[in-house]
N, C-alpha and C positions, 0 to 999 in steps of 0.2 A: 372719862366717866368710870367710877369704880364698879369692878366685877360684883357681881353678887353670888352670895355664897348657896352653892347646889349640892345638893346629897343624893346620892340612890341607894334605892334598897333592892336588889336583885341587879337582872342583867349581868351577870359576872362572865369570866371567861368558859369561852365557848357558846354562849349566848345568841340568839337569832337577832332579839333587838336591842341589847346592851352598844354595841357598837355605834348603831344608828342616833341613839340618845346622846350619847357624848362626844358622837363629831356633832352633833344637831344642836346640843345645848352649850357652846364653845365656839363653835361657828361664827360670830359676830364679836366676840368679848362681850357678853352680856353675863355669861358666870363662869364661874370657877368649879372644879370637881372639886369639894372641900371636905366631903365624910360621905364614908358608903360602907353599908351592910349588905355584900355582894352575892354571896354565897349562905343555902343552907350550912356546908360546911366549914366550920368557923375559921377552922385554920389555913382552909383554904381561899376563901374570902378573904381573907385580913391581910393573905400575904398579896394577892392579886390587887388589892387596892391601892396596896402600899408600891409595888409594881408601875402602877398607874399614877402616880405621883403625891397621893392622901398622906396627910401623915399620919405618924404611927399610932399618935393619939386619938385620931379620927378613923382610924379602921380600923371599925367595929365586927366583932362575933354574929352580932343578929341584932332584927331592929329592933326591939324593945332597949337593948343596950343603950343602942343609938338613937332614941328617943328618948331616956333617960338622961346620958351626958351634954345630949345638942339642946334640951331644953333647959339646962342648968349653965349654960355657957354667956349666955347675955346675947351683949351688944353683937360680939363677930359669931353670932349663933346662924342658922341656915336660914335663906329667905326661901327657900326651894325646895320640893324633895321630888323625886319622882319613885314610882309604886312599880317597877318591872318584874313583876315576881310572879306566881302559878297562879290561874283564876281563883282557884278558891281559897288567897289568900288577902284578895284587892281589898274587903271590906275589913276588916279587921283593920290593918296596917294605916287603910286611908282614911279612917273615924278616930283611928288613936290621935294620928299626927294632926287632923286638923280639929278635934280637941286642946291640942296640945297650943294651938294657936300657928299653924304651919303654913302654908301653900304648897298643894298635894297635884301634881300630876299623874293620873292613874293613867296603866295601861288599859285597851277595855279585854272584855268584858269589865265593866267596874264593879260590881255586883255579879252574884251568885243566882239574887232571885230579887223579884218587886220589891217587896217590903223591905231589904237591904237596902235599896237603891232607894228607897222612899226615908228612908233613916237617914242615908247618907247626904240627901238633898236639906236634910233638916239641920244635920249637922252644919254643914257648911253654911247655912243659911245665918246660924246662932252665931259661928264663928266670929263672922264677916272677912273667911278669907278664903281664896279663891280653892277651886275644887275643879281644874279641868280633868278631861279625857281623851286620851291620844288618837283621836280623829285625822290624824295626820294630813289624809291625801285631800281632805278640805281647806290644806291650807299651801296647796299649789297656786303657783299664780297666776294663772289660769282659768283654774277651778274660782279663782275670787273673782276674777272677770267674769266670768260666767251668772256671777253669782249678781255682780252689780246691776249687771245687762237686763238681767230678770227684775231684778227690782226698778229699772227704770221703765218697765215698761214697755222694752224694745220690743218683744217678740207677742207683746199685749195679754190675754189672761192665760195663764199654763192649764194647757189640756190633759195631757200625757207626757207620765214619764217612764221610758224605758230603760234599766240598766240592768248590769250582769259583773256578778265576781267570780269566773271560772277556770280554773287553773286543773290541770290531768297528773299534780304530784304525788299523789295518793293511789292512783289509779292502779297498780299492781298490787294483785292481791298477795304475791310472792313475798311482798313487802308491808303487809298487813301487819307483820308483830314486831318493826322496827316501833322500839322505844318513840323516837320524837315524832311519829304518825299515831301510832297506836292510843296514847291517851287523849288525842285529839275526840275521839268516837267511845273514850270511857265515860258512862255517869256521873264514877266515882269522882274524875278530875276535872272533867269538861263540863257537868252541869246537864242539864235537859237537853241541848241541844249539839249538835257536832259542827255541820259547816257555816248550817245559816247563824251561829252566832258567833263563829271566827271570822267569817269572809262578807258573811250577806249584808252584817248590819253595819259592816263600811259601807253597803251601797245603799241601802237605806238610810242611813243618817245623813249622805251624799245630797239623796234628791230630797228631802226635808230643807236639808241647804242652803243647796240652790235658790229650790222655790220659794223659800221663807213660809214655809207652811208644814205644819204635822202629821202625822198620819195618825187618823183614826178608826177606821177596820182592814183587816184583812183575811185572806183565805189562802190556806197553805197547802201545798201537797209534798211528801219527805219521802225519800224512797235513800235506804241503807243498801248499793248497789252490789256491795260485798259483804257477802252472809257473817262474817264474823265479827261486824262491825255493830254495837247497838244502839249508837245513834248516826242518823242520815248522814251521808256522805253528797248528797243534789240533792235541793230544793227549791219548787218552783214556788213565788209568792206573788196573789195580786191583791192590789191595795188602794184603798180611797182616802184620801185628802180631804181636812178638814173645809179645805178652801173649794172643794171641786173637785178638782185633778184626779186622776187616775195614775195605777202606775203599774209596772212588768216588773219583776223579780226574776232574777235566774241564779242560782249560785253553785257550784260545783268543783268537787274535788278529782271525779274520774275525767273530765274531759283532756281526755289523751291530746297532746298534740297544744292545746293550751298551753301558754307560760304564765301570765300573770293575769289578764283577762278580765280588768275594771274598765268600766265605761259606761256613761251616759249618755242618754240623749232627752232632751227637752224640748216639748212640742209646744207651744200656744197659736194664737189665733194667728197670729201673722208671719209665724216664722219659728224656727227650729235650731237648737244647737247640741253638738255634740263633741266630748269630749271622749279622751281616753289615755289610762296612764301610763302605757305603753309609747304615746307619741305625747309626753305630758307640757311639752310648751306650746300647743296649738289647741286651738276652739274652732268648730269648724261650724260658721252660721251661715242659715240660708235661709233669708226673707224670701214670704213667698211671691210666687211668679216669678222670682230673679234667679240668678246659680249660685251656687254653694262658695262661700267665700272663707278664707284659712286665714287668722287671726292669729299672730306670731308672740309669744313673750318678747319685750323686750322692745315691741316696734311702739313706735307714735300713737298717740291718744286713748292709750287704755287703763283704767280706772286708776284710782289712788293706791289702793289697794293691791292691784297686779303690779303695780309702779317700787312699790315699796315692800315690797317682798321678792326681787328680780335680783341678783347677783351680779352674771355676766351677762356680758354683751346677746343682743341677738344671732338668732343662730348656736346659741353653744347651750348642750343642754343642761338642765338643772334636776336632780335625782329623789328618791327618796330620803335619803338623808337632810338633805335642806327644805324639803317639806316638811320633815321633822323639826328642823332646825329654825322653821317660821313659827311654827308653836309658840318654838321660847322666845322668839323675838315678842309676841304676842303678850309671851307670860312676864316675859321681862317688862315691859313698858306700863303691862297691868297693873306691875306688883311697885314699881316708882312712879305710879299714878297719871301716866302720860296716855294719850290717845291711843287706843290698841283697835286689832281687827277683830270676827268674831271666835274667839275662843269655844270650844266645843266643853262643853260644862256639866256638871253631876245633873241636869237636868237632862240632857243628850242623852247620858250613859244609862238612867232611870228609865227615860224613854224606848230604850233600843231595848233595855231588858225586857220591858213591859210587851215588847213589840215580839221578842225569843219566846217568851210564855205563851203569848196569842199563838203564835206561828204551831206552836206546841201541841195548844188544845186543838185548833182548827184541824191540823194534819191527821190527828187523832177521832177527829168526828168525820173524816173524807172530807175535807177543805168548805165545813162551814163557815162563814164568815163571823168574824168574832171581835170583840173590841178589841183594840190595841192600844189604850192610852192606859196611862197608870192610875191606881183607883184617884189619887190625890190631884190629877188634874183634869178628871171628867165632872 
């Protein structure tokens, strides 16, 4: 089957998730790296892509170039592009290109603020072409098991959901004005919020998920644990479901002693499961009255969808980068019109914004409770 042609705009060298995107989007031979505007700095970009094996014609200065020559290109123009670049550059870059008539995978935050995210959903809507957001750890195989189980029923209507994104890399204040911590808690670059809209609303958009259900209020409390930081470094969030459910927020950047620290758990009527992506090929469900049972990737009778997103053998683990790398499986199959899993989409990313704003206002009032959907789909 022919590769299809991929671009990135950002992610260049020395990059946190540049790396991840191009073993994750290559992973399969579903694309090709074929143009990329990698770097603010041009000369440095151009030569790093060309490094990377782009040619020289397709490594580009900056994206506008690169959306100028790749729209003018035709037939072997990009079926692909992905958006790895500073948050307050996702809207801009990801309403040109799918104007342009593109398939945009944005990093999140995908927006800056609502009404962004509510533009961006329109755009893509007009387009008719796809508009994901790198929800990644939603697309472990696992996490899809997980997901199916709920939906059939297994554990019957979801009560509670608990989860936490808590990591202690931040936590020295000695290291409070290292560059790649510090603009994480600026305004100017990071937006209204600090960790709960880096960390948290991977775990929010997690238990949405799962459960197949939205969230529609919540009440927040933000505490900035180090004085120099002006927005929140821990945020506790709780939350009601459109459908019922309830849910537990924790997110955190000082919890010392933390490494990576996602994880779920899903309550309903009959039974409970839990995940984490730290041990990420296991589900651990316990029907109740019975004991707690460990659900392995990779072994006998689980879903379609864990089935076809599983690599290696059981027993051998499977990483961040090829939950990355199921995206594109997702976004490839999307984009040659074949059966795909659920891609996390410019609605997700609207969503989660909408969800950073509430969290915003509520922490602000002492943890009123406050809407959380976006104005355009209450």
């Amino acid at each position: 089957m022919k590769r299809l042609n991929w671009g990135m705009i950002g992610g260049g060298e020395g990059s946190q998730i540049g790396p991840a995107h191009r073993l994750g989007a290559q992973a399969d031979g579903n694309f090709r790296l074929a143009a990329g505007a990698l770097d603010a700095d041009a000369a440095k970009g151009k030569a790093y892509a060309e490094r990377l094996g782009i040619a020289g014609d397709r490594a580009y200065g900056d994206w506008r170039g690169m959306l100028a020559a790749e729209a003018a290109r035709g037939e072997d123009s990009l079926d692909l592009v992905t958006v790895a670049t500073p948050n307050s550059t996702h809207f801009e870059i990801t309403k040109a290109f799918l104007e342009a008539g593109f398939n945009v995978l944005c990093e999140k935050p995908m927006t800056m603020s609502v009404e962004e995210g509510e533009e961006i959903v329109q755009v893509a809507k007009a387009s008719g072409k796809i508009c994901a957001v790198n929800y990644c750890y939603s697309a472990y195989p696992m996490v899809r098991e997980m997901r199916a189980r709920v939906a059939a029923g297994e554990i019957g209507k979801v009560r509670l959901i608990v989860t936490n994104f808590s990591h202690g890399h931040h936590g020295d204040a000695a290291d409070a004005d290292n560059p790649r911590v510090r603009w994480r808690y600026d305004p100017a670059m990071a937006g209204v919020s600090g960790q709960f809209a880096d960390c948290g609303i991977h775990a929010l958009h997690m238990a949405s998920f799962i459960a197949g259900d939205e969230v529609e209020k919540l009440s927040a409390d933000f505490a900035s644990t180090i004085s120099s930081r002006e927005l929140e470094d821990d945020a506790m969030v709780n939350f009601r479901m459109s459908g019922g459910a309830i849910g537990r927020l924790w997110t955190s950047s000082v919890a010392i002693g933390r490494q990576h620290g996602f994880d779920i758990q899903v309550f309903g009527e009959t039974g409970g499961f839990r995940w984490a992506s730290e041990q990420p090929n296991q589900v651990l469900y316990t029907p109740v009255g019975k004991r707690t049972q460990i659900m392995e990737k990779g072994e006998a009778g689980l879903s379609d969808d864990a089935q076809r997103l599983s690599r290696v053998a059981i027993a051998h683990p499977e990483g961040f980068p090829l939950a990355v790398a199921n995206i594109y499986v997702d976004l490839a199959a999307s984009i040659r019109g074949d059966a795909a899993g659920a891609l996390p989409s410019a609605e997700d990313g609207l969503r989660s914004m909408a969800a950073v704003y509430a969290a915003v206002r509520s922490a602000g009032a002492n943890g009123a409770w406050v809407d959380a959907r976006p104005p355009m789909f209450r």
